[in-house]
C-alpha positions as CSV (number, residue, x, y, z in Angstrom):
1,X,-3.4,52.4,-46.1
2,X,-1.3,49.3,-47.3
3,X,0.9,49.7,-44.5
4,X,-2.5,49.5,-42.0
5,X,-3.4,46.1,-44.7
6,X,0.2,44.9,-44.1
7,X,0.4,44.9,-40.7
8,X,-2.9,43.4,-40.2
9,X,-2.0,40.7,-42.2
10,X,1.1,40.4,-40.1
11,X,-1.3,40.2,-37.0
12,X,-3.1,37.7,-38.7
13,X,0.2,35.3,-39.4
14,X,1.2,36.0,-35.5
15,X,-2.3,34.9,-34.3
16,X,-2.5,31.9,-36.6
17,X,1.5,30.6,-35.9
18,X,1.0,30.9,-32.1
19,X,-2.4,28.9,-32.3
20,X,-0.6,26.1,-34.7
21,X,1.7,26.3,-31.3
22,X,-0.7,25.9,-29.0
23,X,-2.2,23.2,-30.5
24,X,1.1,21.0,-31.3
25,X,2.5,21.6,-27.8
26,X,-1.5,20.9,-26.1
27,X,-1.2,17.7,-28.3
28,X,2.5,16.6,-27.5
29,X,1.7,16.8,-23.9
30,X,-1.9,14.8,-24.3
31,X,1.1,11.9,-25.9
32,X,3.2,12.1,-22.8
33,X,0.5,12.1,-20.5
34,X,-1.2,9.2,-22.2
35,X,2.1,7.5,-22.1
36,X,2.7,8.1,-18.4
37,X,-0.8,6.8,-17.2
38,X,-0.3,3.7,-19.3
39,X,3.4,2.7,-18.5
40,X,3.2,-0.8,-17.2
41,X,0.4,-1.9,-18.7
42,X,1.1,-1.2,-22.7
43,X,4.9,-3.3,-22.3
44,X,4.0,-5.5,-24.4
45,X,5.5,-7.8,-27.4
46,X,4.4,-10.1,-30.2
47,X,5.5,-13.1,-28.0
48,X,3.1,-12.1,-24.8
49,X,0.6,-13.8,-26.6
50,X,1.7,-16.8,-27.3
51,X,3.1,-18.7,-24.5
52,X,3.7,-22.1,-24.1
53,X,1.5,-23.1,-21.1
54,X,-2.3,-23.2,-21.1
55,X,-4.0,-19.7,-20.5
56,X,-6.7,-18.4,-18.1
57,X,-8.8,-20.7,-16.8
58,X,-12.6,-20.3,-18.5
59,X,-14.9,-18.9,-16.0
60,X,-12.0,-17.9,-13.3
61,X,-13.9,-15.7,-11.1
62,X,-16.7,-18.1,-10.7
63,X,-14.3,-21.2,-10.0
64,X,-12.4,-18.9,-7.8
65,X,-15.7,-17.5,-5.8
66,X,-17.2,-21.1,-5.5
67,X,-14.0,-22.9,-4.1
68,X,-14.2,-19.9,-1.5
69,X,-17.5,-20.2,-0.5
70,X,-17.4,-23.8,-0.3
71,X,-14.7,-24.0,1.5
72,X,-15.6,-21.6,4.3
73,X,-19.3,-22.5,4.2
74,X,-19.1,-26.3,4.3
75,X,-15.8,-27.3,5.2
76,X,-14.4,-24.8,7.7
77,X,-17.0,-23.2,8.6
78,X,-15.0,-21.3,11.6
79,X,-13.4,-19.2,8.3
80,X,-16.8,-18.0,7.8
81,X,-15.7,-14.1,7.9
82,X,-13.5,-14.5,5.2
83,X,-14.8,-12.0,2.4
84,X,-14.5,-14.3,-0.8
85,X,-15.4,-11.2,-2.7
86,X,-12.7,-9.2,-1.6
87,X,-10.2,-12.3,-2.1
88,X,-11.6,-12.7,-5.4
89,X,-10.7,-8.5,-6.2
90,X,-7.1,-8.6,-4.7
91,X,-6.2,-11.9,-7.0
92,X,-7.5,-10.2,-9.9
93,X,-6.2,-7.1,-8.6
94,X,-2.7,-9.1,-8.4
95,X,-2.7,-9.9,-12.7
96,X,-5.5,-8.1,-14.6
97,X,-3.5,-6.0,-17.2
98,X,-0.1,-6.2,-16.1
99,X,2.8,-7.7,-17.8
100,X,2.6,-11.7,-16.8
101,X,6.7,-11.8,-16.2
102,X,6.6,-8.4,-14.2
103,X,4.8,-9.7,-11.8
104,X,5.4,-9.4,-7.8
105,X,5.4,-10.3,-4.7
106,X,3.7,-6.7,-3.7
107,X,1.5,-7.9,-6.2
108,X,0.1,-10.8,-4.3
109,X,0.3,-9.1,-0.9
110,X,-3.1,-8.4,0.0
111,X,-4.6,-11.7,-1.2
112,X,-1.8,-13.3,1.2
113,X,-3.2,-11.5,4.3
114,X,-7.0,-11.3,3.2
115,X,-6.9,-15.2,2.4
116,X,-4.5,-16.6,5.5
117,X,-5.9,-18.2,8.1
118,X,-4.2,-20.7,11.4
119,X,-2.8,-24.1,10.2
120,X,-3.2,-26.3,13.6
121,X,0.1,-27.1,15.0
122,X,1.6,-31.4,14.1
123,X,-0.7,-31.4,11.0
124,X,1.8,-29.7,8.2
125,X,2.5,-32.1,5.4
126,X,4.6,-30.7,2.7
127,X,5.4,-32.8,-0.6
128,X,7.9,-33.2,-3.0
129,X,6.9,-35.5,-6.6
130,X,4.6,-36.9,-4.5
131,X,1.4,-34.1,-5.3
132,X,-1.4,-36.7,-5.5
133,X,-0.2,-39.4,-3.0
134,X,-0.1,-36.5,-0.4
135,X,-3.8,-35.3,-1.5
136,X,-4.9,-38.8,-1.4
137,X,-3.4,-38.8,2.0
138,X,-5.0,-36.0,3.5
139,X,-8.5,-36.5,1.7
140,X,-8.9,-39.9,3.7
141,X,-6.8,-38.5,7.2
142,X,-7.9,-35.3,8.2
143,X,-5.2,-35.5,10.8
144,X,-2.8,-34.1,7.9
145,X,-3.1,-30.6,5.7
146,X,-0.6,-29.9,2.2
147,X,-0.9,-26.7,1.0
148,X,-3.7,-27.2,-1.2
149,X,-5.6,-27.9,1.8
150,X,-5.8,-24.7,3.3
151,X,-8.0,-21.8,1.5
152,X,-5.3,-20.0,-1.0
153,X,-4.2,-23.7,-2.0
154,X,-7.5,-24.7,-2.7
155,X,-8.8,-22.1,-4.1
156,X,-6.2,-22.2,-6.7
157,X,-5.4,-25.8,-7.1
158,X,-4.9,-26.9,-10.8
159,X,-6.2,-23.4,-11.7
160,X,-4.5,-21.3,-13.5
161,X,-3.9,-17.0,-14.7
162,X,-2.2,-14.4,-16.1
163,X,-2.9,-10.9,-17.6
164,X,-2.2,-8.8,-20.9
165,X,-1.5,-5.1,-20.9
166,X,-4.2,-4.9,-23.5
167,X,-8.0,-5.4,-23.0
168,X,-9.7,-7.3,-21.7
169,X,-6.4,-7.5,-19.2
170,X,-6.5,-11.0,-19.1
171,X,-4.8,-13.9,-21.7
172,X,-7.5,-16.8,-22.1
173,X,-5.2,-18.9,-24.7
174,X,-1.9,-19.0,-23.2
175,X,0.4,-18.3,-20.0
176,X,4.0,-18.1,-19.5
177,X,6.1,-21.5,-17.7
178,X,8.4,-20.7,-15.5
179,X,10.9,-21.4,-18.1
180,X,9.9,-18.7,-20.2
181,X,10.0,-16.2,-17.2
182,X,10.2,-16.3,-13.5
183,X,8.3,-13.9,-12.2
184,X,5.0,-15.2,-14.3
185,X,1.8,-14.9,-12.0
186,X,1.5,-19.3,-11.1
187,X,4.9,-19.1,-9.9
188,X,4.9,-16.2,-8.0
189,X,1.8,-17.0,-6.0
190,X,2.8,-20.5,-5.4
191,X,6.3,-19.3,-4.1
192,X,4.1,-16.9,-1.5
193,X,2.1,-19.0,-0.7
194,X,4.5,-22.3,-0.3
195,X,6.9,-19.7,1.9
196,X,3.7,-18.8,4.2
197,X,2.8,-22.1,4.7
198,X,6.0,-23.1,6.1
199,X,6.3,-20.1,8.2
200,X,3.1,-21.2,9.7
201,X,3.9,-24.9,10.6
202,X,4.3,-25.8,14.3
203,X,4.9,-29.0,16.1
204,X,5.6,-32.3,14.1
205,X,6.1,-31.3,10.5
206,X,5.8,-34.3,7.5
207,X,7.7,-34.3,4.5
208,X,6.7,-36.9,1.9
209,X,9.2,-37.5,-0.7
210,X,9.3,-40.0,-3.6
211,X,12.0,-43.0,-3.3
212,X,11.3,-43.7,-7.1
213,X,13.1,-40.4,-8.7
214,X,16.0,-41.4,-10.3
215,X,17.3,-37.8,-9.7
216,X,16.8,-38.2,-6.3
217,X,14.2,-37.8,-3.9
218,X,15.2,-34.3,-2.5
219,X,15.6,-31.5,-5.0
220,X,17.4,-28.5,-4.1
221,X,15.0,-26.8,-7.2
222,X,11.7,-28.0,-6.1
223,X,9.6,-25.3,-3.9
224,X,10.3,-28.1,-0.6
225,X,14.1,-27.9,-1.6
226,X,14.3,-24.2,-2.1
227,X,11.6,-22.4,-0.2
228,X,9.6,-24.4,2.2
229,X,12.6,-26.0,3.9
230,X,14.3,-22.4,4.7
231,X,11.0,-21.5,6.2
232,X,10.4,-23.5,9.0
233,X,11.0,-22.1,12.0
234,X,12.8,-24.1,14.4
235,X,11.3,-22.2,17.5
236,X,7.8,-23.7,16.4
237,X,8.9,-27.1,14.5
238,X,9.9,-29.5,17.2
239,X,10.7,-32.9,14.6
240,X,10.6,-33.0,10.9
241,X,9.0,-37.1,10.0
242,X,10.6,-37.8,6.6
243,X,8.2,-40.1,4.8
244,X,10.2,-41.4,1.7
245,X,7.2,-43.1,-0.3
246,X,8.7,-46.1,-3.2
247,X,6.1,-46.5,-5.9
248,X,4.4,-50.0,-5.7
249,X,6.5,-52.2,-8.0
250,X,7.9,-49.0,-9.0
251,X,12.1,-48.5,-8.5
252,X,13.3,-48.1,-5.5
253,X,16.0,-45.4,-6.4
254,X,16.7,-44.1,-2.9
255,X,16.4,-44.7,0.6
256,X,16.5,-42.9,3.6
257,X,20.4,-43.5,3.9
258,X,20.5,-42.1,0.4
259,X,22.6,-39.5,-1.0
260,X,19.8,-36.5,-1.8
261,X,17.7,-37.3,1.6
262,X,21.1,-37.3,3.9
263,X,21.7,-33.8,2.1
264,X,18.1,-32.8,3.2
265,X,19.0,-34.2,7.0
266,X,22.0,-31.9,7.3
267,X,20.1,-29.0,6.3
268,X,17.4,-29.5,8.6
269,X,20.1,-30.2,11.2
270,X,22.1,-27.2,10.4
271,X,18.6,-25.4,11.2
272,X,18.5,-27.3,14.6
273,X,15.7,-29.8,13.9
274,X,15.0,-33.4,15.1
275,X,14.3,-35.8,12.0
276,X,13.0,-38.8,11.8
277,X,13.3,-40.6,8.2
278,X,11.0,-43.4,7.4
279,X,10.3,-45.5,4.4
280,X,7.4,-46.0,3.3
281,X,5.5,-44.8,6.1
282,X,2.5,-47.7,6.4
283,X,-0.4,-45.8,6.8
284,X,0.3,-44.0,3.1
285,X,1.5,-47.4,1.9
286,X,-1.6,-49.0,2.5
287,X,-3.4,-46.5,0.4
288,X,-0.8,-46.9,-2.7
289,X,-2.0,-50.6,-2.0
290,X,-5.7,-49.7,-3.0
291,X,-5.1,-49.4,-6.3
292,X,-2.4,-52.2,-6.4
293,X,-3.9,-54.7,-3.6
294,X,-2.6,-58.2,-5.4
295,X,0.8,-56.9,-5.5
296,X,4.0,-58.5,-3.8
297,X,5.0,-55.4,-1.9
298,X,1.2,-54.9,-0.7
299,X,1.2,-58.4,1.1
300,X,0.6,-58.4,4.9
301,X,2.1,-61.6,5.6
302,X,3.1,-64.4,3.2
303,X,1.5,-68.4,3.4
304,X,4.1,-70.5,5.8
305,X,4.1,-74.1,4.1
């Protein structure tokens, strides 16, 4: 009989150690399969919160959906089968939850193609320094289009994003500059987007640059300098117009025989292009001249005595 009682309670030992088993290896594997369907999303470190540039804008998906709607309802009206919806999910889609210095250019991908539309050929105006002389520009000549003219420029236009691995997915107080990390969700979508814009210019193609930089009006650095100008295609682009634009009264640090825009013409030649330099181009000159009209250098013609 205690040998029965003895090996029962062996039994009992066996069952219960093989169930403690059970249960450690049913959790370990609930740990690695947790871990496996969170990678990418839970990389995260104390500093991810606190960047140094301003975070999500408030109300994103309503600015976002409106600037859409608006501009395929009452300015292009032709882009009316554009989904803004669906452009609205892919950009989320692009940032919500994921790491904002991991991000790609896969990432982006589907807003690229959802949101692209024709850019008419002779009406391309890129910008370097120049961002609100050149939206000035175009507002008042609808002959011209910048980036922030066509729907994924205007749509994002002094807007700005970025996730957080950790709920809600998205970082309302602060996003990374580019300083901090590259591939942060502003830059990469502007470098798309700069790079498809280029590839779509045809025709005449403007360039306005600023003659008052001390550094120089062309900047190898700058998105023109490094992306846009690598883009063109010169079996599309028949002339690239150079408009170097001095600031009224402003220093007039270079001209078109200067150092940084004759290292601009040799690229563009290297690339085959016709180029045309001009300073400041009248009809953008006149409108600098709005807000300075008594000025010396805004005078039509001088009193002969």
């Amino acid at each position: 009989m205690p040998l029965q009682q003895g090996s029962a309670r062996t039994r009992q030992r066996t069952v219960l150690l093989v169930g403690i088993v059970v249960l450690l290896a049913a959790l370990v594997l609930a740990v690695v399969l947790a871990s496996l369907l969170t990678h990418g999303r839970h990389e995260i470190s104390p500093q991810m919160l606190k960047w140094k540039d301003r975070g999500t804008t408030k109300n994103l998906q309503e600015v976002i959906l409106g600037r859409c709607y608006n501009y395929i309802t009452a300015q292009y009206p032709e882009l009316g089968d554009k989904d803004c919806l669906k452009i609205w999910e892919s950009l989320k889609d692009a940032f919500i939850y994921k790491n904002p210095c991991n991000i790609t250019a896969e990432d982006y991908q589907p807003l690229m193609e959802l949101a692209s539309h024709p850019i008419p050929c002779n009406k391309s105006l890129f910008w370097s320094k120049t961002g609100d002389l050149a939206h000035r520009f175009t507002k008042s000549n609808q002959n011209f289009l910048t980036l922030e003219d066509t729907l994924l420029g205007y749509m994002a236009d002094r807007v700005s994003w970025c996730g957080d691995p950790s709920a809600p997915g998205i970082n309302y107080e602060s996003c990374p500059k580019r300083n901090e990390c590259e591939s942060n969700p502003g830059s990469v979508f502007w470098k798309m987007a700069s790079k498809m814009f280029a590839e779509a210019a045809c025709g005449v193609v403007q360039v306005m640059l600023n003659g008052s930089v001390e550094a120089g009006a062309f900047r190898s650095s700058s998105i023109f300098g490094s992306i846009e100008v690598f883009n063109l295609n010169p079996d599309k682009v028949s002339e690239v117009h150079i408009w170097l634009m001095q600031d009224i009264g402003g220093p007039q640090s270079e001209s078109c025989s200067g150092h940084s825009i004759q290292r601009l013409i040799s690229i563009l030649e290297e690339r085959n292009f016709k180029i045309i330099c001009e300073d400041n181009y009248r009809p953008v000159q006149l409108l600098q001249c709005v807000h300075n009209p008594d000025h010396t250098d805004c005078r039509l013609c001088t009193n002969s005595t």
